[in-house]
N, C-alpha and C positions, 0 to 999 in steps of 0.2 A: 619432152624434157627428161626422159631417161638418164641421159646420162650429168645431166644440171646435177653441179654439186650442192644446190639447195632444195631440198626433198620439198616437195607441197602435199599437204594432208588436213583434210577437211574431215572435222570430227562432226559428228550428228548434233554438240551443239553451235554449227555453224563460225568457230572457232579453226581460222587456220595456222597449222604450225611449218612452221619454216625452219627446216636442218640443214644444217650446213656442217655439209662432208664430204670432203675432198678425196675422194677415193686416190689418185696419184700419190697422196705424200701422208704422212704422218700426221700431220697440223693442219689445221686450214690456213694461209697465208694469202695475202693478196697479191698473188701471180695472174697470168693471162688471161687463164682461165676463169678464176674468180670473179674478173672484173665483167670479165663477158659472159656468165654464168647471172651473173647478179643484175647486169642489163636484161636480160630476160626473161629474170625471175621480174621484176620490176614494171616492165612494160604487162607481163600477165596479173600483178596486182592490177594496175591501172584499169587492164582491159576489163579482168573476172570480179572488180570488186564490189559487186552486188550481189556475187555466190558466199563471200563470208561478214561474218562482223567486226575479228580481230583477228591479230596475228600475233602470237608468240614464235618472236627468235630464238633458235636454241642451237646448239649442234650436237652432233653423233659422235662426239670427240672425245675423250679424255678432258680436255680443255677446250675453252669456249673459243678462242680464235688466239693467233700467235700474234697477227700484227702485219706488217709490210715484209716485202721481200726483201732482203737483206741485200742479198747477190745482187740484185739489179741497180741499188742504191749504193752500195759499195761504188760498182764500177762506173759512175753517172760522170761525167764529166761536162767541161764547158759546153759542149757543144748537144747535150740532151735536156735544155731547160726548157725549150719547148714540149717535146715528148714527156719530160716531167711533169710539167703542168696538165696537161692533155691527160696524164692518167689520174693528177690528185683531184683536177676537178670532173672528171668523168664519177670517181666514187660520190663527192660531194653531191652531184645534180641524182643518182639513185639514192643517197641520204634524204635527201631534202624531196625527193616526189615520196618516200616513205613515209614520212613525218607527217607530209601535207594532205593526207591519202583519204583522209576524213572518217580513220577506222582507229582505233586503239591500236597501239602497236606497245607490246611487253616483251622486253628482252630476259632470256630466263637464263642468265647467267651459268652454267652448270660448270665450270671450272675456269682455271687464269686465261684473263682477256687483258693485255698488253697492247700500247700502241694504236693502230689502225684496227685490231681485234676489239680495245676497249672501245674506238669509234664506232662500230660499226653500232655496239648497245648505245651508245648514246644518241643516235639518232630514234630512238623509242624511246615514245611518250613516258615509260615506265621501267624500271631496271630492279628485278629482282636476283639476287646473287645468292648462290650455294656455300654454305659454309665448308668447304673443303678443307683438308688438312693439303698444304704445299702449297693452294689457289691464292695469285695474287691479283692484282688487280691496279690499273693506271695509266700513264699517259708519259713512259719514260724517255719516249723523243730525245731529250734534250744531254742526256751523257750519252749518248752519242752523235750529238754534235749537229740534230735536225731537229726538227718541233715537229707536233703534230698536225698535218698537213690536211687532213679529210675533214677537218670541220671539228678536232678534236679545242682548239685552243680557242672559238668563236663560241662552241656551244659550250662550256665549261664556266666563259667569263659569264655569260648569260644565266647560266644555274646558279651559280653562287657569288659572281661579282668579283671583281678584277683583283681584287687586294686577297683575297681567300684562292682564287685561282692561281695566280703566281707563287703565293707561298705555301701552298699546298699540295698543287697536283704538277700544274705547267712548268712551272719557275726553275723548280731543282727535279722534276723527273721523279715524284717519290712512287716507289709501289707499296700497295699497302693491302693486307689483307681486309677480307671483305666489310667484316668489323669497324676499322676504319674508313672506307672507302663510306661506308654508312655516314657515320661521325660528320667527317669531312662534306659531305652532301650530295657523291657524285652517283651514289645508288640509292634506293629507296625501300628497300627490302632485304633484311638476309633469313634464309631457313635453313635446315638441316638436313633436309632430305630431300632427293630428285622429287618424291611425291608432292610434298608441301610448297616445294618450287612451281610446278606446272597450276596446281590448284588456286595457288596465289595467284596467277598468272593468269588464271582463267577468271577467279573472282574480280579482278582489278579491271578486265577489258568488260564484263560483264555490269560494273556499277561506274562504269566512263566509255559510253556509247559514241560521246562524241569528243573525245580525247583531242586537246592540242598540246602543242608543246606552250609552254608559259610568253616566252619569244613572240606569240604569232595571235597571242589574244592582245586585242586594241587595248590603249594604253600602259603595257607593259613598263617598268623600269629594270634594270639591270641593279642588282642589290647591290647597297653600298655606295652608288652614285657614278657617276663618269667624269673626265674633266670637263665639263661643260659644268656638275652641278658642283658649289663654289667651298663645299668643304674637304670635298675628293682633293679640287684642285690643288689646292693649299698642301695637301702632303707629296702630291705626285712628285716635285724633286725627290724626296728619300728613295722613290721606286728607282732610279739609275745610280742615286749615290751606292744604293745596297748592291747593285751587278758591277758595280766598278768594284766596292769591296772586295765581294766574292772573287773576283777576276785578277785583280792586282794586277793589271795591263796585259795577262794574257793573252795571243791572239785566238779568242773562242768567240766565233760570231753565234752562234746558238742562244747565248741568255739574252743576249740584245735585242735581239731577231723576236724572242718568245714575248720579251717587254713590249717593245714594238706592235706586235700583234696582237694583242691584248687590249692596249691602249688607243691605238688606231682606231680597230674593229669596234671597239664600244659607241664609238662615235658616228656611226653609220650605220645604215639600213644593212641585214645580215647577208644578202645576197654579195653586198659592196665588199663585206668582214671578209667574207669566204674568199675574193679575190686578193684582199690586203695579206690573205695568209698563207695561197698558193706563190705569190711572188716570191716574200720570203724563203717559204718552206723549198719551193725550188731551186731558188740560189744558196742555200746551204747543203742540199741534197748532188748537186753541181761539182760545189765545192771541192777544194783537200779536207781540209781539215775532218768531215760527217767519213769519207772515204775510209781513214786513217783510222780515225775511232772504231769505226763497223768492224772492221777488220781484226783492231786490237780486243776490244771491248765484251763484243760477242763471238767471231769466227774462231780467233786465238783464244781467247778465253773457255770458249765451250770444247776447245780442241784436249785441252790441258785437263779442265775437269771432268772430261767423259772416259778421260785415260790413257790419251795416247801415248805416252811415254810407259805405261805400266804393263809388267807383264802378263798377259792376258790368261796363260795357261794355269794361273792359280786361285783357287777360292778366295771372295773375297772374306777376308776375318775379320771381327771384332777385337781392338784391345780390352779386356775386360779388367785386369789388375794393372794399373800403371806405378812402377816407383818412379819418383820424381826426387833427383838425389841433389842437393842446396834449397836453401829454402830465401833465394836472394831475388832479386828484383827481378829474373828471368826463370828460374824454377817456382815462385811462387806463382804468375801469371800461367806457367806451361800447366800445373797443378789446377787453376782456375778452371782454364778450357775443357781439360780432361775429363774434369767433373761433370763439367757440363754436357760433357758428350752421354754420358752416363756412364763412365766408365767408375769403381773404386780407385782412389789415388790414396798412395801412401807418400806423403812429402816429408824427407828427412833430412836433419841438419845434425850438427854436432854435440846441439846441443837444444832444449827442449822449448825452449826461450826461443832459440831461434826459429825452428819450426812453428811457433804457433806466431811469432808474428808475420812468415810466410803468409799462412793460413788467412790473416787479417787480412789481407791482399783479396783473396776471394770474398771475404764479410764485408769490406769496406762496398765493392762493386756489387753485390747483393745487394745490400743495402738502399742503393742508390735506386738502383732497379725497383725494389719495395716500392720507394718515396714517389717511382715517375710510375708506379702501374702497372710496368712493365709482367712482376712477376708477384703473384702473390708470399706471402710470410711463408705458410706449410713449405710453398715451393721452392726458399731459398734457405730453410733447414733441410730441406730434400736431399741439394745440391751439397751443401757443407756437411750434412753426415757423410756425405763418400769420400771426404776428404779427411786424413788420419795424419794430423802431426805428429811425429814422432822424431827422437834421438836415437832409440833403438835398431839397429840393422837388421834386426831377424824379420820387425814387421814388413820386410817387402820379400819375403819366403812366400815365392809361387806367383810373385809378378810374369805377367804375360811380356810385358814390355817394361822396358826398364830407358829414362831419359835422363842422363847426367848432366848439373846444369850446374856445377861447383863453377870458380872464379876460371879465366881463360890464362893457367899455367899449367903446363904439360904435365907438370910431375904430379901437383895435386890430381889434376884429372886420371892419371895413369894409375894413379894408388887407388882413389874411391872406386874406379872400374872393376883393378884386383880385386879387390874386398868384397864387392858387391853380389861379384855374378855368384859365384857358391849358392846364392840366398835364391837365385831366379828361377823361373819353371827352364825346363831341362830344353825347352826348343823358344825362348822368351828372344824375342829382337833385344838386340842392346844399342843402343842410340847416344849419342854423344851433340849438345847444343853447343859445340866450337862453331865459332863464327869468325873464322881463320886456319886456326890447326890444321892442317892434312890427317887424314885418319891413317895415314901410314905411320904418323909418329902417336899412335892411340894405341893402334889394334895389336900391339905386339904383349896390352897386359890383359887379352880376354884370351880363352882358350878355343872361343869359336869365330874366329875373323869374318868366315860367310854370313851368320849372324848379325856383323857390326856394321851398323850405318851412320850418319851423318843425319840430324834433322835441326837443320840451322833457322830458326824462330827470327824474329824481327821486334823491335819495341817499339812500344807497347804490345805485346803480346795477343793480347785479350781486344785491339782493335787494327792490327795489322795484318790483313790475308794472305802473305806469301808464307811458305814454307818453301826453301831449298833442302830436299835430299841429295847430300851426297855420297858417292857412290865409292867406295873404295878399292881397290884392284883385287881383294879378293872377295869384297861384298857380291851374293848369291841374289838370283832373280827371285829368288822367293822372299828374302830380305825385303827386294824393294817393292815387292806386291803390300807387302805388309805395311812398310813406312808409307804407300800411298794412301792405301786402306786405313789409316792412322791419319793422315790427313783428310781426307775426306770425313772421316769420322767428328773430327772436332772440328769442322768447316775452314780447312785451310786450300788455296790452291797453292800445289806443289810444280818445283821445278825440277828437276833431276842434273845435277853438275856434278864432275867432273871431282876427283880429288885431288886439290891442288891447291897453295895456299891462297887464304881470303876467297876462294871460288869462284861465284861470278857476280853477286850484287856487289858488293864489298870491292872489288876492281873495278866494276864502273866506275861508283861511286866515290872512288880515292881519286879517277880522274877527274871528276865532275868538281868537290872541291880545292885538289890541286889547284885548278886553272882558277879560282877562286883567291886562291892562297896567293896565285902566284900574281895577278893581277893587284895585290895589297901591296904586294913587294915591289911592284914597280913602279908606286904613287898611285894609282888610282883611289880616289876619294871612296871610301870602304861603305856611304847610303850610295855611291852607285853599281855599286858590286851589289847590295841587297836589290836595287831596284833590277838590276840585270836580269838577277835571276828569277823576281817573283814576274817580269814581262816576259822572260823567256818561257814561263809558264811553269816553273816548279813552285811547292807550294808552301815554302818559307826560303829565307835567305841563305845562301850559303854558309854565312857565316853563324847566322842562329844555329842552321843545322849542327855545325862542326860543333857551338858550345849543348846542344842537347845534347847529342853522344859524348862530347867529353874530348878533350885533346890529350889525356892521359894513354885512352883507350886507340886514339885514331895515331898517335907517335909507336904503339906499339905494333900497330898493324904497318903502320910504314915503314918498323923497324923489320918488321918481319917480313914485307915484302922486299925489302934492299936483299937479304938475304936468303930468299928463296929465290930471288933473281940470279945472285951469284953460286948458286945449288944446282940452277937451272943451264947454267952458261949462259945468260940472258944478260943484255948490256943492263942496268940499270940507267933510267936516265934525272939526271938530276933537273931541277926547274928551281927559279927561284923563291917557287912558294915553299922548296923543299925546308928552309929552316925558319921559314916563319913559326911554324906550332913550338918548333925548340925554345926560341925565343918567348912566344906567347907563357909556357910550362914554365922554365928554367929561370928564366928572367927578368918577368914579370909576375909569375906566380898567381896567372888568371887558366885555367885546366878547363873554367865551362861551367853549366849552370851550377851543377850539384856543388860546385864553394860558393857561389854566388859571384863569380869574378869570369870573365870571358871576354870575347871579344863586346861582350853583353855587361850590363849592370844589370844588377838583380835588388830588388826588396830582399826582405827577411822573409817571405812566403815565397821565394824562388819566380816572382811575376818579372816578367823582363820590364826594363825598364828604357832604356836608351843604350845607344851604342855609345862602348869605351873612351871619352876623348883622346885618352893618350893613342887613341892610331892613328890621330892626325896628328902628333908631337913626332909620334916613331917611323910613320910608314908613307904617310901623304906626303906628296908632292904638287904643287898647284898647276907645276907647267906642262904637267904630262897629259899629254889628250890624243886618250886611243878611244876610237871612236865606239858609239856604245851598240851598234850592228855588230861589231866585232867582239864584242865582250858577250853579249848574249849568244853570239854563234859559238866562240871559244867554249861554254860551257855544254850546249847542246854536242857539236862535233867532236872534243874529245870525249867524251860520254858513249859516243857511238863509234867511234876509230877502236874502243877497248869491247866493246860487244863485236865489233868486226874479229877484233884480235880473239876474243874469246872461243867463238862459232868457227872460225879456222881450226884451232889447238882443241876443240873438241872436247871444250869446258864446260861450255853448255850446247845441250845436242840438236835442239832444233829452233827452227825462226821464232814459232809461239812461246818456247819457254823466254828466249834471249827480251822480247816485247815484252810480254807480260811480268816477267823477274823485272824489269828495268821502269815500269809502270808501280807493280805495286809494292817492290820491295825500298827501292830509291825516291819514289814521286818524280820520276823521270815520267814530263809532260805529257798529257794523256791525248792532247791533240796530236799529237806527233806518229800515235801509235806504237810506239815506244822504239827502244835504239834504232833495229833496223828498221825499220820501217821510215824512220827519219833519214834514212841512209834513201831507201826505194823514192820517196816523195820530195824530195830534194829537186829545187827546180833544174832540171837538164837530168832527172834519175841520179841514179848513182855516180853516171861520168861527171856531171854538176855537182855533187857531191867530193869526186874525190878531188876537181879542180878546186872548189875552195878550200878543203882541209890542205892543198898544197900552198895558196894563198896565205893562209893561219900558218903553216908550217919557217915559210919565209921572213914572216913576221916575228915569230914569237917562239920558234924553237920546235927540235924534235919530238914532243909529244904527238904532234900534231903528223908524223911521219904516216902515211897509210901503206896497212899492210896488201903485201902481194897477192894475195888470194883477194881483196878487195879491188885493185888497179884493172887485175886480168878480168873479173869479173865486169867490170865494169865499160871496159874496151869491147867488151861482149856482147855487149847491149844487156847483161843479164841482171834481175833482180831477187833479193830474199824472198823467196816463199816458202 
């Protein structure tokens, strides 16, 4: 067994240790090898196990296991649900002869086990975890669109009982460091040190000779009860009322699937569970939808934040003085984060009042933090002493990076820039949070254009992960080494676009609730425009959306795109949702939550209340009926005809930024995998694709026009990658 990636090592006190290390890759993952490396480690338990007493699992790794093969579940389609199965219960049945082994078996956690990695410890009687810095720990299947398939969601309900396993581990995919994972029930030990790990581990097999799992001792029950016992019963409606919540008609077969298996499995002998959860787990694995996620979720996702957009030939640097120049709803949050990062921030407004109720912005959310645990007191004056309100301009003398975050007018932004740089370190990035402006109409009041970048924020700030850098025609690669290094720093993923007005979220998303807008305009009953879109899988209404932002703010970006249109020689095309907001502003005098009047009714505490009736006085029509496949696709497909249009013009540069910017800057449906990728997965590919977007097009107007680099591509047989 030389080359077995699981080492066998019999200590003198008759103690075997089991390593698991994959010499081929980096991680250990459950690839080919693995599976057959572990049948054979498995059959030599069975055959030698009267040469030891126990076993601790552990690996030679950084990290304790990664989890399942991604690649292989990615590409899984209809016709591998046999083969699927074949592999998840092939791991199950060496699970389950380890368990039954009639030896102690101690998993010694020594860093993040994920997935089929966190599986593999759970099939030991005993789970001790390393306290690691970065080490998470869980069972996260389910955001991306599969459950745990090895035996993760059978033995989990069994540990802790269906109603704690749903809402804790299986349900929503939480990871959670070790600390928690304790709390929670799904490990039983954490230490500090590799040493204290193995000796716990030794002690534990040593005082449980005859170790079983809780499961497999006679009369066992399952904590909490099952639907058979009659007080479980009596709640189990709330278990699907709560996954319809969460979902709002989405199509995600994932939470149901998890429910499903959970509830089933309790109800049966566990050999039966383990087949209730192969079924499932393989026909999600099958699936589109688990395809599209994988792809997006981790492949694009880990594409982006390992750096592939960044230029690699420069150190990476720390911001260590940030000025943060407004102290308004979005320089007070950008000020939050930075802090956090550990960076010093000087956040400055006009006036001294106004910076310090900036400033409250970060106290308010400390605060809260205090109240849930999160962070201790010392720790959240830590945070708030790096943070320096101020009126005065000189205190940002020797900023490393400097973020302008004044109101979105050219000329204010243009004067505080003049002013400012004087004050900066003599090589300081200078960053501009327009979330429209082109930085051509910026860069003409700094003295160092290669310098000047673009770091377009999202709200809420402080819980929205995208950052768009953009990139300006005489923005320097060193620049944007620095702007990514700046988001990485304060945990943002970055996209890199293009400089050009509204950029690239912000153009999707003008099309996304155009068709929104414009569907109002034509009669459609404005609860089925919300229901549309929360089935289509975005994750409020369109029209909530449009009153969260603001109609003030969303008429001026439309103003500005009319006109960067005709800058550009670019037709403009009009729709009839174009003068609904005019209307909504002008004359009705509802702009969105912040008056408390929108398409929305608000309380005095800004809590939505009901939709406006007067849009069925102004906009409804009762005879109109376009059918509601079509009103959901209308949103999704122009959504994606504008990332098409984007990724031609070389606005945003590659397939992962366009998915992931469209994911998590817009809530552009994460089943989907975002724009294009809803473009690739489209039944019939992309030619299936652009046939319906010509179908919408006939219907309902030029928006829906698809571009020429999309057609040709698609006659091509070819797709986004």
């Amino acid at each position: 067994m030389s080359d077995n990636m699981f080492g066998w090592e019999i200590g003198d006190d008759r103690i075997l240790v089991l390593t698991m290390d994959d010499s081929t890759q980096p991680t250990n993952t459950m690839t080919a090898k693995c599976i057959a490396d572990l049948q054979a480690t498995v059959a030599r338990l069975v055959e030698e196990k009267e040469s030891f007493d126990g076993v601790i699992l552990t690996s030679g790794k950084d990290t304790f296991f990664a989890g399942g093969d991604l690649n292989l579940l990615m590409n899984a389609g209809a016709d591998d649900v046999e083969s699927i199965s074949r592999g998840l219960d092939a791991y199950k049945a060496c699970f389950r002869t380890m368990e039954t082994l009639g030896k102690p078996v101690v998993a010694a956690i020594n860093g993040t086990a994920l997935g089929g990695g966190f599986e593999f410890a759970l099939s030991a009687h005993y789970r001790v975890a390393l306290d690691k810095k970065g080490s998470v720990l869980g069972l996260p299947e389910v955001t991306l669109g599969v459950l745990p398939g090895a035996g993760g969601v059978t033995r989990v309900v069994r540990m802790i009982g269906i109603t704690d396993a749903l809402t804790h581990v299986v349900g929503q995919g939480q990871r959670m460091k070790p600390a928690k994972a304790l709390e929670v029930g799904i490990i039983d030990q954490v230490v500090t040190t590799e040493d204290e790990m193995f000796t716990a581990a030794r002690a534990w097999i040593e005082a449980n000779p005859g170790a079983q799992q809780p499961w497999d001792v006679k009369g066992y029950k399952i904590p909490g009860g099952t639907p058979a016992t009659p007080s479980f019963a009596a709640n189990l409606p709330a278990f699907p009322a709560n996954v319809r919540k969460q979902l709002k008609g989405a199509p995600m077969a994932a939470p149901i699937a998890v429910l499903a298996v959970a509830v089933e499995g309790a109800q049966v002998d566990i050999d039966t569970a383990f087949a209730i959860e192969t079924r499932y787990c393989a026909s999600l694995i099958c699936g589109k939808v688990s395809g599209n996620m994988i792809k997006a979720l981790f492949f694009d996702l880990n594409s982006i934040n390992k750096g592939a957009s960044r230029p690699g030939t420069f150190p990476v640097r720390k911001a260590e003085k940030v000025a943060v120049l407004g102290a308004g709803m979005m320089g007070a949050a950008i000020a939050y984060v930075a802090a956090q990062s550990g960076a010093q921030v000087v956040l400055r407004d006009v006036t001294i009042e106004a910076a310090d109720k900036g400033k409250d912005y970060s106290r308010a959310l400390l605060d809260k933090s205090v109240k849930r645990g999160k962070i201790t007191a010392e720790q959240r004056e830590e945070v708030l002493g790096r943070i320096l309100a101020t009126d005065d301009i000189t205190d940002v003398k020797g900023a490393d990076l400097l973020v302008e975050a004044v109101f979105e007018d050219l000329t204010l932004k243009k004067n505080v820039l003049a002013e400012v740089e004087p004050y900066l370190a003599d090589d300081a990035l200078i960053a501009t949070n327009t979330s429209a402006l082109p930085l051509s109409q910026l860069m003409t009041s700094v003295s160092r254009p290669a310098s000047f970048i673009g770091l377009h924020f999202f709200s809420p700030v402080d819980k929205m992960p995208l950052l768009e850098i953009v990139v300006g025609e005489n923005t320097s690669d060193a620049a944007l080494a620095r702007a990514f290094d700046f988001a990485q720093q304060i945990r943002k993923t970055p996209i890199v676009v293009k400089d050009v007005y509204a950029f690239y979220a912000n153009r999707v998303i003008f099309q996304f609730v155009d068709q929104a807008l414009s569907m109002l305009a034509e009669g459609v009953h404005p609860v089925s425009i919300e229901q549309a879109t929360t089935q289509a899988g975005f994750p409020v209404g369109a029209l909530a959306l449009l009153d969260e932002i603001n109609m003030k703010t969303t008429l001026k970006i439309q103003h500005g795109a009319l006109a960067a249109a005709e800058a550009e020689g670019v037709p403009y095309i009009e729709t009839p949702g174009t003068p609904v907001q005019e209307r909504m502003v002008n004359e009705f005098d509802r702009p969105g939550r912040l008056a408390r009047r929108g398409f929305y009714e608000y309380a005095e505490d800004g809590k939505r209340l009901r939709l406006w009736p007067g849009l069925l006085d102004h906009f409804h029509q009762p005879e109109v009926d376009i059918p509601f496949s079509d009103m959901k696709e209308r949103l999704l497909v122009a959504s994606a005809l504008e990332a098409a249009r984007c990724i031609e013009a070389g606005i945003v540069g590659t397939v992962a930024d366009a998915n992931i910017g469209s994911i998590f800057g817009i809530g552009f449906p994460a089943w989907t995998g975002g724009t294009l990728q809803y473009i690739n997965q489209y039944d019939g590919g992309p030619l299936g694709f652009v046939a319906r977007a010509d179908d919408l097009r006939a219907k309902y107007g030029e928006r829906f026009a698809v571009p020429a680099s999309l057609r040709t591509r698609a006659e091509a047989g070819e797709r986004y990658i």
